[in-house]
Wavefront OBJ file of the C-alpha trace (Angstrom):
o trace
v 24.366 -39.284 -38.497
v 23.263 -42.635 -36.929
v 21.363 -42.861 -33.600
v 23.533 -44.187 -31.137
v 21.820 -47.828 -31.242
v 22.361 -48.143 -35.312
v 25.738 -47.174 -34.616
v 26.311 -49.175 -31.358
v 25.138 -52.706 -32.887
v 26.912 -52.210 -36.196
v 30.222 -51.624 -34.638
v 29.609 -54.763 -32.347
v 29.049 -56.544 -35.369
v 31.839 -55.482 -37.425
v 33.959 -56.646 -34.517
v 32.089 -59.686 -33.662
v 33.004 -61.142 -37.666
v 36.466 -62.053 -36.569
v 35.612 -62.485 -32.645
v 33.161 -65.297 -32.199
v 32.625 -65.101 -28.564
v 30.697 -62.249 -29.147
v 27.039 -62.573 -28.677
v 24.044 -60.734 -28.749
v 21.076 -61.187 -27.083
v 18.098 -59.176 -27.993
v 14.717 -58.608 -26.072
v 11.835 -57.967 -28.079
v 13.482 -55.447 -30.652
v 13.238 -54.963 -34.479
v 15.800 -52.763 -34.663
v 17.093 -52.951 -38.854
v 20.578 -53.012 -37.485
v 19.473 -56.606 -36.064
v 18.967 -57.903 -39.394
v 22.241 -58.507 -40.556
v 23.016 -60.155 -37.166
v 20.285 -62.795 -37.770
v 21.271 -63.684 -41.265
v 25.216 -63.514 -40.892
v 26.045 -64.148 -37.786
v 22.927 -66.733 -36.615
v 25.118 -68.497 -34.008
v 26.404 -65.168 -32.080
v 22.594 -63.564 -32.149
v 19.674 -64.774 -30.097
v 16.435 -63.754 -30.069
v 14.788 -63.316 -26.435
v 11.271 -62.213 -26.669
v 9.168 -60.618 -24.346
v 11.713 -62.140 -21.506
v 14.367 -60.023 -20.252
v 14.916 -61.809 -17.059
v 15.735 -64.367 -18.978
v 17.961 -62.697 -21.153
v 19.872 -61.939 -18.173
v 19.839 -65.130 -16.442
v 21.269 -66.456 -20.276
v 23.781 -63.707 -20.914
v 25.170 -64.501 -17.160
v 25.595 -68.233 -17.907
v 27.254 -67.106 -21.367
v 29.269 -64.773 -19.882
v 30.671 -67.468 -17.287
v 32.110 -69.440 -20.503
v 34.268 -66.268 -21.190
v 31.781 -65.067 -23.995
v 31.482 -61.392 -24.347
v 28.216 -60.702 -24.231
v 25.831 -57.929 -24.515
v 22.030 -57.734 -24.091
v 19.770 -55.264 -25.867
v 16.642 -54.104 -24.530
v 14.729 -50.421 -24.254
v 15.898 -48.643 -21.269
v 12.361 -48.935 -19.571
v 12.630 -52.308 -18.991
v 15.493 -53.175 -17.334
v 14.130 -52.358 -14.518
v 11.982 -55.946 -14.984
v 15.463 -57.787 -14.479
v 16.542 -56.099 -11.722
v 16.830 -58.825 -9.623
v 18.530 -61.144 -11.902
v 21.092 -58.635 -12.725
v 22.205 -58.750 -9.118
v 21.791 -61.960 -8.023
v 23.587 -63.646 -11.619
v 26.097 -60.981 -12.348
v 26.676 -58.695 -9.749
v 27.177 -61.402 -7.092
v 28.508 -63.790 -9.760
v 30.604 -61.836 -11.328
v 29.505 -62.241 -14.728
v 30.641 -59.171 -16.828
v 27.610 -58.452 -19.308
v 26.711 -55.235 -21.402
v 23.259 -54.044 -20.983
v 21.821 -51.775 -23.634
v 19.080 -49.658 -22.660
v 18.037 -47.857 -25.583
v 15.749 -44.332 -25.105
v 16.594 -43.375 -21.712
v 14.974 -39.965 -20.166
v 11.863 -39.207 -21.976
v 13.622 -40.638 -25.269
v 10.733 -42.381 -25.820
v 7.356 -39.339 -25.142
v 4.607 -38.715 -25.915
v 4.692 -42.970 -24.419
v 3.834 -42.255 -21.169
v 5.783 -43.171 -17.783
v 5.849 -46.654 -18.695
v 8.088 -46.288 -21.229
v 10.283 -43.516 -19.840
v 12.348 -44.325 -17.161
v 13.306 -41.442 -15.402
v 14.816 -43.075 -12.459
v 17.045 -45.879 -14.032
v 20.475 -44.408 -12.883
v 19.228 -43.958 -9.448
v 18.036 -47.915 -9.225
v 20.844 -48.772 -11.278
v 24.045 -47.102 -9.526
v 22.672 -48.981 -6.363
v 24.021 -52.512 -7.680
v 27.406 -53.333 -6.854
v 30.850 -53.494 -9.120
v 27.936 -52.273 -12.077
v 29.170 -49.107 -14.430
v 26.680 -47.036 -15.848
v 28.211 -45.078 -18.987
v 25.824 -42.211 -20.731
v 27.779 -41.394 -24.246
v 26.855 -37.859 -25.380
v 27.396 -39.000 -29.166
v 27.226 -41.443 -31.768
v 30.753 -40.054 -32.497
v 31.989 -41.806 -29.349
v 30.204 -45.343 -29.669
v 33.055 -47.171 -31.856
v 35.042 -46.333 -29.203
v 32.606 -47.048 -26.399
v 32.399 -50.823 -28.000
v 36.497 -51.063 -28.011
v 36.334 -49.886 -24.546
v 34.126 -52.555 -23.331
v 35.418 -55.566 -25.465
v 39.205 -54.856 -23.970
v 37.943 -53.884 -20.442
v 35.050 -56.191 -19.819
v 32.756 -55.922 -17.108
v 29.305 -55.652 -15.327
v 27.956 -52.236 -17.645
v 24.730 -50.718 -18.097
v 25.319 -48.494 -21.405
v 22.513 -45.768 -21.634
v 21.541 -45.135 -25.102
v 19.950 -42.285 -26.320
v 16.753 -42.163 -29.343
v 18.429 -39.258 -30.746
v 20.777 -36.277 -29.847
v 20.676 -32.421 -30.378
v 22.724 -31.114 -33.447
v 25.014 -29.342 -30.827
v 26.203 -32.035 -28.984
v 27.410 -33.682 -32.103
v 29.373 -30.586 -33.502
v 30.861 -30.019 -29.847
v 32.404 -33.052 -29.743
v 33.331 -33.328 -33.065
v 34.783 -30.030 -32.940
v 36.957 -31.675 -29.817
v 38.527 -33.974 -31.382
v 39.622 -37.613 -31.372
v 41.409 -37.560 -27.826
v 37.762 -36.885 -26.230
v 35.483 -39.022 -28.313
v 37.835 -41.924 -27.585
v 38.735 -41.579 -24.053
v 36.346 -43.196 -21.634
v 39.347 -44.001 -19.061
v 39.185 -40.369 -18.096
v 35.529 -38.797 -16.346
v 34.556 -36.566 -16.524
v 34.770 -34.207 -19.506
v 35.185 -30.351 -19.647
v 32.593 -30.155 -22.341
v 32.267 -26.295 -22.503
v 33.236 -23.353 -20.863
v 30.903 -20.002 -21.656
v 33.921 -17.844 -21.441
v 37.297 -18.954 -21.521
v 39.174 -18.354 -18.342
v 40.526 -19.693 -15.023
v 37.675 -18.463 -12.501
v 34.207 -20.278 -12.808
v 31.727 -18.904 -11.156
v 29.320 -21.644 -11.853
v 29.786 -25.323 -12.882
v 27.721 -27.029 -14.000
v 27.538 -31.280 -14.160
v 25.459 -32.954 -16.888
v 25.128 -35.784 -19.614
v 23.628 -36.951 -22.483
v 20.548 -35.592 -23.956
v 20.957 -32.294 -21.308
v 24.420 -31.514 -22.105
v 22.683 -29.206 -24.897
v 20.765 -27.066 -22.319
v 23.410 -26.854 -20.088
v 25.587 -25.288 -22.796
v 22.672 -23.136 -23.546
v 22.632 -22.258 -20.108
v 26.206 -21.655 -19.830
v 26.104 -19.372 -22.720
v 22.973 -17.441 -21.204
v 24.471 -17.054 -18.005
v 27.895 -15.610 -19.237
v 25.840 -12.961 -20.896
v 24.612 -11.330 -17.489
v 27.843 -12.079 -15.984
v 28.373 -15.531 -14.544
v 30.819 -17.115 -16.282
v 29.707 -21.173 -15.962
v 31.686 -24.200 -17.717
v 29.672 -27.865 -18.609
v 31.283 -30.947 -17.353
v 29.623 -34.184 -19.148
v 30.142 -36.577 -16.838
v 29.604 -40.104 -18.781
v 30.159 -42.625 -16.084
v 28.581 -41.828 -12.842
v 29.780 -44.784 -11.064
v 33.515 -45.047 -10.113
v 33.894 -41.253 -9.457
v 37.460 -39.955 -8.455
v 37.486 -36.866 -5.834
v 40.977 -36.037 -7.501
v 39.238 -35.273 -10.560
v 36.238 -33.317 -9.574
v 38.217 -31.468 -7.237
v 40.495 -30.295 -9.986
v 37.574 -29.237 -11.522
v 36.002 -26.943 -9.415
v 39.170 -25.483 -7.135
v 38.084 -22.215 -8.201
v 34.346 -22.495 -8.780
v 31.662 -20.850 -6.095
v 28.794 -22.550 -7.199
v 27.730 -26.425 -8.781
v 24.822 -27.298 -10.607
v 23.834 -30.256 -11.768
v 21.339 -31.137 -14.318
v 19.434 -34.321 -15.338
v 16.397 -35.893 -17.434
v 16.079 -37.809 -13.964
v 14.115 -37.608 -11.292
v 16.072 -36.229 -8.308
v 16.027 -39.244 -5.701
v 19.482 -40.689 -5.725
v 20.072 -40.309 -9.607
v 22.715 -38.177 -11.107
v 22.801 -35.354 -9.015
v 23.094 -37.281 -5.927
v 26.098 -38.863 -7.427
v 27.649 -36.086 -7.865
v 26.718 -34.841 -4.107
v 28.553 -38.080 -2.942
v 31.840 -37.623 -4.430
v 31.669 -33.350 -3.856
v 31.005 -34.477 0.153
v 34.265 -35.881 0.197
v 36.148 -33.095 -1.337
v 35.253 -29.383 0.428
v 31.961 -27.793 1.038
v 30.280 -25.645 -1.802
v 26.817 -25.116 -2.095
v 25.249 -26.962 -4.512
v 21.726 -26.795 -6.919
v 20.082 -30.181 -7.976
v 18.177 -29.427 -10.878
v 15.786 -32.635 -12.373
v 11.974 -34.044 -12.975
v 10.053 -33.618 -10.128
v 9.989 -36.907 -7.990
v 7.006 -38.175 -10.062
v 6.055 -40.258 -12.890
v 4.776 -37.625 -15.847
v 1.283 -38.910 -17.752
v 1.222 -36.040 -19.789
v 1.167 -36.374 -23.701
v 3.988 -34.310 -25.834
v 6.842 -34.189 -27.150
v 10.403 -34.653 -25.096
v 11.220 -31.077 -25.227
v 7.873 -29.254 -24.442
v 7.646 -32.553 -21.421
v 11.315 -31.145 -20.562
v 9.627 -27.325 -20.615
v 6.489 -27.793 -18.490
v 8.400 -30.116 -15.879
v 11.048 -27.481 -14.835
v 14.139 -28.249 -17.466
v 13.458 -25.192 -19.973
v 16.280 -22.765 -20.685
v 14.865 -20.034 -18.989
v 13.751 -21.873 -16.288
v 16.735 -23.409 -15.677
v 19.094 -19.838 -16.111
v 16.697 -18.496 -13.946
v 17.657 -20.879 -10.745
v 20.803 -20.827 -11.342
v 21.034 -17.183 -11.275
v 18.689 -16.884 -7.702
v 21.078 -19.797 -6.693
v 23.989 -17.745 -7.105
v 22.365 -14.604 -5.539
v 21.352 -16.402 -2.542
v 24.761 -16.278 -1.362
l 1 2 3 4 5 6 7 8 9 10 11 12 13 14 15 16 17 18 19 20 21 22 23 24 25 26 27 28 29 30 31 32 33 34 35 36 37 38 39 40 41 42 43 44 45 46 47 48 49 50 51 52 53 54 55 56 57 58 59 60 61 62 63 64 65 66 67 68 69 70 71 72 73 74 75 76 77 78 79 80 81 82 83 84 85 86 87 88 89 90 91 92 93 94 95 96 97 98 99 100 101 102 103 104 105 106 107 108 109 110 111 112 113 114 115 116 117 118 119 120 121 122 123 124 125 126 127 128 129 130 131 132 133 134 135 136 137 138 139 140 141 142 143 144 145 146 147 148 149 150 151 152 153 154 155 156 157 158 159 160 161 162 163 164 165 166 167 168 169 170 171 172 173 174 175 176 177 178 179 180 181 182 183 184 185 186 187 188 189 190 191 192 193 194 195 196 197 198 199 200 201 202 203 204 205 206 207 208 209 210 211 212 213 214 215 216 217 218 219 220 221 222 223 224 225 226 227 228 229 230 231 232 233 234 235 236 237 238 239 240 241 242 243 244 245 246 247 248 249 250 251 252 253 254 255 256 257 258 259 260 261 262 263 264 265 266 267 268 269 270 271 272 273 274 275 276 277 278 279 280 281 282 283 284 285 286 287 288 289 290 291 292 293 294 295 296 297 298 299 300 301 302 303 304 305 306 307 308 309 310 311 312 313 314 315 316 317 318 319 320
């Protein structure tokens, strides 16, 4: 299967044949997939360099000529256009895609520099912006229809690569999920299949596969848990969550994120509004990680293992 940036840019480019106010802007990438967009389609691709706030600044002024476009960068550095994000599209409202490709620790053994592990958290602080975390590659042709019919200000997180289980889960759901992004979040698994939940549990991307595996653990010393992927975490409805957890005890959330204000504080928002149920926020450790390895043994020695994870859940549970 393609990783989610091979498939992303060749379904903008099969669209952007017969659409030519489609552009893409790249920053500094090499990607293969960019190939074809330089020699076919030279007037709808532009090269940025080392210069995302430029990008931005460029995309904006595109953007105001009611081009659709979309800027692709690694997910580490959009943090370097922060400003021009908000100043020429949030406040102006220019609707751009941003593609940040490797989010989490996509990118280890790189180092900190190039694993930004507090992007949603600085992100989800800009106004009118949606952040959208596909599980899949499986749901990217429909992510790109999404966002060429319902334009806007969007900051797509892409992930390096994917678990095989996330794949087969959502293949094994079918076309109604992998082409729904109107509707967040997602029941993505339930470890026993019932009405009463003791434990749910809110995740996406790259973590969605040890939260299943968490799910499944738990269920086996009785506490039945269910995943929700929740792919935007901008925009939440209370109707929706609250559907979701009438007859739950306990929420969990999980994240490749550092905990201040990223995912799991979104979800905390939207839950504040609804009733009051205890919830665990489980994520990095509020600091930057220098250690050399690989993204799962960085995810083991920084708290997100399996059994590390099963193991709070279950004291979380207890404690009440």
């Amino acid at each position: 299967m393609k990783a989610q940036r091979d498939e992303f840019l060749d379904k903008l480019f099969e669209e952007a044949v017969n659409d030519s106010s489609i552009i893409l802007i790249s920053v500094d990438m090499g990607a293969p997939a960019l190939d074809r967009w330089r020699s076919d389609l030279p007037n709808q691709f532009f090269s940025a360099g080392i210069s995302e706030q430029n990008a931005i600044n460029v995309a904006s002024g595109l953007a105001s000529q009611n081009k659709k476009v979309f800027v692709y960068m690694m997910a580490c550095w959009v943090a370097r256009c922060f400003e021009q994000i908000r100043y020429s599209c949030a406040m102006s409202g220019n609707k751009i895609t941003i593609i940040g490709n490797g989010v989490g620790l996509g990118y280890a053994p790189a180092g900190p520099a190039h694993e930004p592990t507090e992007d949603i958290a600085y992100m989800r602080s800009l106004l009118g912006l949606e952040i959208i975390s596909p599980a899949s590659a499986l749901q990217i042709p429909s992510l790109v229809e999404y966002l060429l019919n319902e334009p806007r200000l969007t900051y797509v997180r892409l992930e390096r690569n994917v678990p095989e289980l996330i794949d087969k889960i959502v293949a094994d759901k079918g076309p109604l999920f992998v082409s729904n992004f109107r509707t967040n979040p997602y029941v993505f698994h339930k470890s026993i299949e019932s009405r009463k939940i003791d434990v749910t549990i809110f995740s996406s991307g790259y973590m969605l596969d040890r939260s299943v595996k968490c799910a499944d653990k738990l269920s086996g010393e009785n506490l039945n848990a269910q995943v929700i992927d929740v792919c935007k975490v901008t925009s939440l409805n209370t109707e929706d969550f609250e559907n979701l957890i009438v007859d739950t005890d306990y929420v969990v959330t999980i994240e490749e994120q550092t905990i201040a204000g990223g995912f799991g504080s979104a979800i905390l928002e939207v839950l504040s509004e609804i009733k009051l149920i205890p919830v665990l926020r489980i994520g990095i450790d509020d600091r930057y990680i220098f250690e050399n390895g690989t993204r799962e043994s960085l995810l083991n020695e920084n708290g997100l293992s399996i059994e590390t994870i099963s193991n709070r859940i279950k004291a979380f549970a207890q404690s009440f």
